[in-house]
Backbone bond lengths (Angstrom), bond angles and torsions (degrees), N, CA, C in turn:
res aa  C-N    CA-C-N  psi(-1)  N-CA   C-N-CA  omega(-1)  CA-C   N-CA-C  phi
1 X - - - 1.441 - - 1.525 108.67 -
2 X 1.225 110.51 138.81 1.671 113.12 -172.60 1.835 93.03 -115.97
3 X 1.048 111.10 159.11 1.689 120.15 158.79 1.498 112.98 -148.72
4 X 1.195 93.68 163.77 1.732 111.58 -172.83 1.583 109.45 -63.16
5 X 1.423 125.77 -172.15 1.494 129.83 161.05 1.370 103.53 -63.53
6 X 1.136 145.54 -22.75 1.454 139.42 -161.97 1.477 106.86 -125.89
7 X 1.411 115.34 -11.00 2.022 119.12 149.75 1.283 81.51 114.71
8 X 0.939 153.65 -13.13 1.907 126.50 -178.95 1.315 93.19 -55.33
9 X 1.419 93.81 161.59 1.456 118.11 -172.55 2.340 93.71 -91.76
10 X 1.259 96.79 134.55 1.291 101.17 169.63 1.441 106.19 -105.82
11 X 1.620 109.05 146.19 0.932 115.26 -125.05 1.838 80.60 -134.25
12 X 1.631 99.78 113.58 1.260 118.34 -159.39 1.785 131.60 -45.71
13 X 1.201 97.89 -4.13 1.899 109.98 172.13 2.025 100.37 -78.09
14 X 1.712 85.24 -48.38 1.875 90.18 -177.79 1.669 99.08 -61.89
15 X 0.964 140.32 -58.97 1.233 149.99 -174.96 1.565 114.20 -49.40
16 X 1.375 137.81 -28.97 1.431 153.78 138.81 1.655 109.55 -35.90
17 X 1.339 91.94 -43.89 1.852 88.58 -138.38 2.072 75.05 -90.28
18 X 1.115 118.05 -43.56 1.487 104.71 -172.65 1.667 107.29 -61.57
19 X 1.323 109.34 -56.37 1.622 97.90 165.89 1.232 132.69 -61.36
20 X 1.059 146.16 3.94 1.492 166.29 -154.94 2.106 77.44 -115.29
21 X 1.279 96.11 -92.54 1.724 94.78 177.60 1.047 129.69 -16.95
22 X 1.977 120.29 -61.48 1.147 130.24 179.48 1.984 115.10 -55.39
23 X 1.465 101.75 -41.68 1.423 118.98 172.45 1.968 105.28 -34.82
24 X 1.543 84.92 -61.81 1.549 88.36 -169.85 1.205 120.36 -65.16
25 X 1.489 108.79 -47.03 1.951 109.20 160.19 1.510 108.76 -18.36
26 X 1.752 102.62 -62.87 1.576 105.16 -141.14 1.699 80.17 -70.17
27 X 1.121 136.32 -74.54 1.258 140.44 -173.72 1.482 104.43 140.43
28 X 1.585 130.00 16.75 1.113 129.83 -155.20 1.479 111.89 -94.96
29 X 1.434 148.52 162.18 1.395 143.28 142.49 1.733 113.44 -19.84
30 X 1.185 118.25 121.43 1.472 118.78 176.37 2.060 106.38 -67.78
31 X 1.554 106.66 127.84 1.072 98.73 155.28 1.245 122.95 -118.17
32 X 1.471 130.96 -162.81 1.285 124.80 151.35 1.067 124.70 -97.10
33 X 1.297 115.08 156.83 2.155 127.48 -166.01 1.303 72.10 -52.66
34 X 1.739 154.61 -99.91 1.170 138.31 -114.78 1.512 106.42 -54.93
35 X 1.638 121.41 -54.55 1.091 121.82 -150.43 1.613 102.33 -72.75
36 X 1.350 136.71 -23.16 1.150 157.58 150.03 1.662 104.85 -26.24
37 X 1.822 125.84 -71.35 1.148 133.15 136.10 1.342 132.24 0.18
38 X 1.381 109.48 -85.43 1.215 136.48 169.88 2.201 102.22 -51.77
39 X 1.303 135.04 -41.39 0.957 132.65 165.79 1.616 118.56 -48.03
40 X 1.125 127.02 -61.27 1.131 161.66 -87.04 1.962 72.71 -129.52
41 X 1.409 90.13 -84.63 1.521 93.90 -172.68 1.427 120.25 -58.53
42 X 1.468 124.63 -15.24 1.878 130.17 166.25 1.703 110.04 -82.21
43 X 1.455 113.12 -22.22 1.882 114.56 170.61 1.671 94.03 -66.08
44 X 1.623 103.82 -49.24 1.886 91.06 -150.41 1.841 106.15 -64.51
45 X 1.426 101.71 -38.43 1.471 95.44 177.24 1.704 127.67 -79.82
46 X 1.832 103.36 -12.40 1.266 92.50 142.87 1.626 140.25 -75.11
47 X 0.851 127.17 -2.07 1.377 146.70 -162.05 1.995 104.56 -102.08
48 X 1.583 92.59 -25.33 1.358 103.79 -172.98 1.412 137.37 80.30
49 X 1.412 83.75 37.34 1.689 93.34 179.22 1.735 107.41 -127.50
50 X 2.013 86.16 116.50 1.685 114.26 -164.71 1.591 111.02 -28.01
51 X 1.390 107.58 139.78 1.391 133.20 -178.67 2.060 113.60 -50.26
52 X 1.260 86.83 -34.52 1.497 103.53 162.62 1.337 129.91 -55.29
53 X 1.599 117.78 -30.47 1.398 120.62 -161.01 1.726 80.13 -112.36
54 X 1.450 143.06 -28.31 1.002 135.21 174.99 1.728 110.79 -73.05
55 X 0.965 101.11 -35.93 1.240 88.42 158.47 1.242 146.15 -71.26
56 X 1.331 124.75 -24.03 1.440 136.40 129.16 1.493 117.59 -14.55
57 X 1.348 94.78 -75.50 1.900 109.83 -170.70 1.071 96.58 -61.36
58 X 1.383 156.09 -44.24 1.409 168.37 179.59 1.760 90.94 -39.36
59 X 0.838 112.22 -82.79 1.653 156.34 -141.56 1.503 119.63 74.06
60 X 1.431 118.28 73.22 1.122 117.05 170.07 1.810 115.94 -98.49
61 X 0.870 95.70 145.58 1.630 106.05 165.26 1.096 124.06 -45.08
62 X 1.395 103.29 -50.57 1.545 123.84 -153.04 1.452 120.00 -124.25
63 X 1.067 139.10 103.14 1.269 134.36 168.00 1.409 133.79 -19.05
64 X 1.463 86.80 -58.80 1.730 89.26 -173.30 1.544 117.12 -74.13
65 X 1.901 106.69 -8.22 1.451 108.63 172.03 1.579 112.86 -69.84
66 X 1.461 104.60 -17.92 1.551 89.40 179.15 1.975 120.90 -87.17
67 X 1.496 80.19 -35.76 1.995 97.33 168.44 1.443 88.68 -61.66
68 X 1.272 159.99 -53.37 1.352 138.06 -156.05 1.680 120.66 -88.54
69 X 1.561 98.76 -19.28 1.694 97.33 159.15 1.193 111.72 -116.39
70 X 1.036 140.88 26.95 1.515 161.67 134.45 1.637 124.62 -73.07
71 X 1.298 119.45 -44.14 1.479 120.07 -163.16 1.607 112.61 -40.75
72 X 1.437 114.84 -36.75 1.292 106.41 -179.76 1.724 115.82 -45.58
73 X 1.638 106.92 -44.44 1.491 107.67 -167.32 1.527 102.44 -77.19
74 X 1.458 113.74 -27.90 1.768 131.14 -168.00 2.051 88.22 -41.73
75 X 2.068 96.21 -68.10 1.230 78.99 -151.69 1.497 117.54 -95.75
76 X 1.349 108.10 26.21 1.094 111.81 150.35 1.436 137.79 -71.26
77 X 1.630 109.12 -38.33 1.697 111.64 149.17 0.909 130.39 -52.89
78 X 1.872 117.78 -37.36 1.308 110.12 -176.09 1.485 114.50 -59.19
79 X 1.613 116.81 -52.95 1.455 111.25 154.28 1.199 143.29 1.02
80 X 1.451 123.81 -67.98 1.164 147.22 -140.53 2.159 82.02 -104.23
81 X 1.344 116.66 -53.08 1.277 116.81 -178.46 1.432 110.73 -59.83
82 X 1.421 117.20 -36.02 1.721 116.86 -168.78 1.869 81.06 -68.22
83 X 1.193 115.21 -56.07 1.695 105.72 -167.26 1.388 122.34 -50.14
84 X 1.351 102.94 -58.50 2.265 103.57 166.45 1.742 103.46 -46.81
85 X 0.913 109.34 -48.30 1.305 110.94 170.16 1.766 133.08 -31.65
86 X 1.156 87.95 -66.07 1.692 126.74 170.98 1.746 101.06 -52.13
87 X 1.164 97.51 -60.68 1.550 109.96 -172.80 1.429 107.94 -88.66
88 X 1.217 154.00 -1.20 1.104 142.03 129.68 1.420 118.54 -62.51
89 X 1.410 138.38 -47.83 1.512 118.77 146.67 1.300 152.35 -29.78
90 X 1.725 101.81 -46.27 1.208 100.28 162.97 1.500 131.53 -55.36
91 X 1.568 107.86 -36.12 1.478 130.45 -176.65 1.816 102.57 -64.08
92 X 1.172 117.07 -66.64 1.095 136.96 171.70 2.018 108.07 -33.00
93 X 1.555 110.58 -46.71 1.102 116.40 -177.43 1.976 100.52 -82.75
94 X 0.859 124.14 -47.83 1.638 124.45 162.37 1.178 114.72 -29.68
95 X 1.764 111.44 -47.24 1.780 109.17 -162.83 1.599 87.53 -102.10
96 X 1.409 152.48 7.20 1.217 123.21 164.39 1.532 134.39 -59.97
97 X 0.935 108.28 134.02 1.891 99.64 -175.37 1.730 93.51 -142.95
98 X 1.736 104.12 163.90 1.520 109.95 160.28 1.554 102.94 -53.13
99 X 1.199 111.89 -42.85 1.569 105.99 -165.86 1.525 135.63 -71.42
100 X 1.563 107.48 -7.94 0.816 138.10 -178.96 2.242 118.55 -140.48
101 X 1.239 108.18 62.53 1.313 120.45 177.25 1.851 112.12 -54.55
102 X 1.049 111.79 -23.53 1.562 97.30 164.93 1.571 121.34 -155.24
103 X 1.676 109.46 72.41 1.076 139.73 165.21 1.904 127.03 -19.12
104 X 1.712 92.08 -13.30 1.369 82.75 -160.46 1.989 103.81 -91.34
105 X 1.109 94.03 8.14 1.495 86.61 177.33 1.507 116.71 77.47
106 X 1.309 133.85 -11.50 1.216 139.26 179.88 1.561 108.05 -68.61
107 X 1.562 100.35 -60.16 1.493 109.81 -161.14 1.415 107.91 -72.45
108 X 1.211 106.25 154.30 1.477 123.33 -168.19 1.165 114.21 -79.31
109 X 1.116 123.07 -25.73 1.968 140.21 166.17 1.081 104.03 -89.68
110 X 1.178 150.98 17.29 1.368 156.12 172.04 1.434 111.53 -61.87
């Protein structure tokens, strides 16, 4: 549901025809408000921001409704995280020395 500056509900023909407009401004491929949606919520969890707060922006109820029309993008992050992952270890295993017992820069006795 969309509303005006003053909260009426706009009323989905007006809501076409202004995005339909804006479309042409931008000069872009026309989509539809859903797929727009549906965009919107596969950037934020690519970007890596928790399924929880997309679900919010969504407005879903339910969590797992968003992990279940989401999973495609889910495990595609997970991916990309096991790899930074991967590759922060290796690095981490490069800079270990006696002289240096905890390389990673986190710890405060480091």
């Amino acid at each position: 549901m969309f509303t005006t500056t003053v909260g009426t509900v706009i009323e989905p023909p007006n809501l076409a025809g202004v995005l339909d407009a804006l479309i042409v401004e931008a000069g872009v491929r026309r989509i539809r408000l859903h797929d727009m949606r549906h965009t919107c919520a596969s950037l934020l969890l690519a970007q890596g921001v928790p399924a929880r707060v997309v679900m919010k922006v969504l407005g879903h109820s339910q969590l797992g409704s968003t992990i279940n029309l989401y999973s495609h993008v889910m495990s595609s992050v997970l991916r990309e995280a096991a790899k930074r992952s991967t590759a922060r270890w290796k690095r981490l295993r490069r800079a270990w020395t006696a002289d240096s017992p905890y390389p990673c820069g986190c710890c405060p006795w480091a």
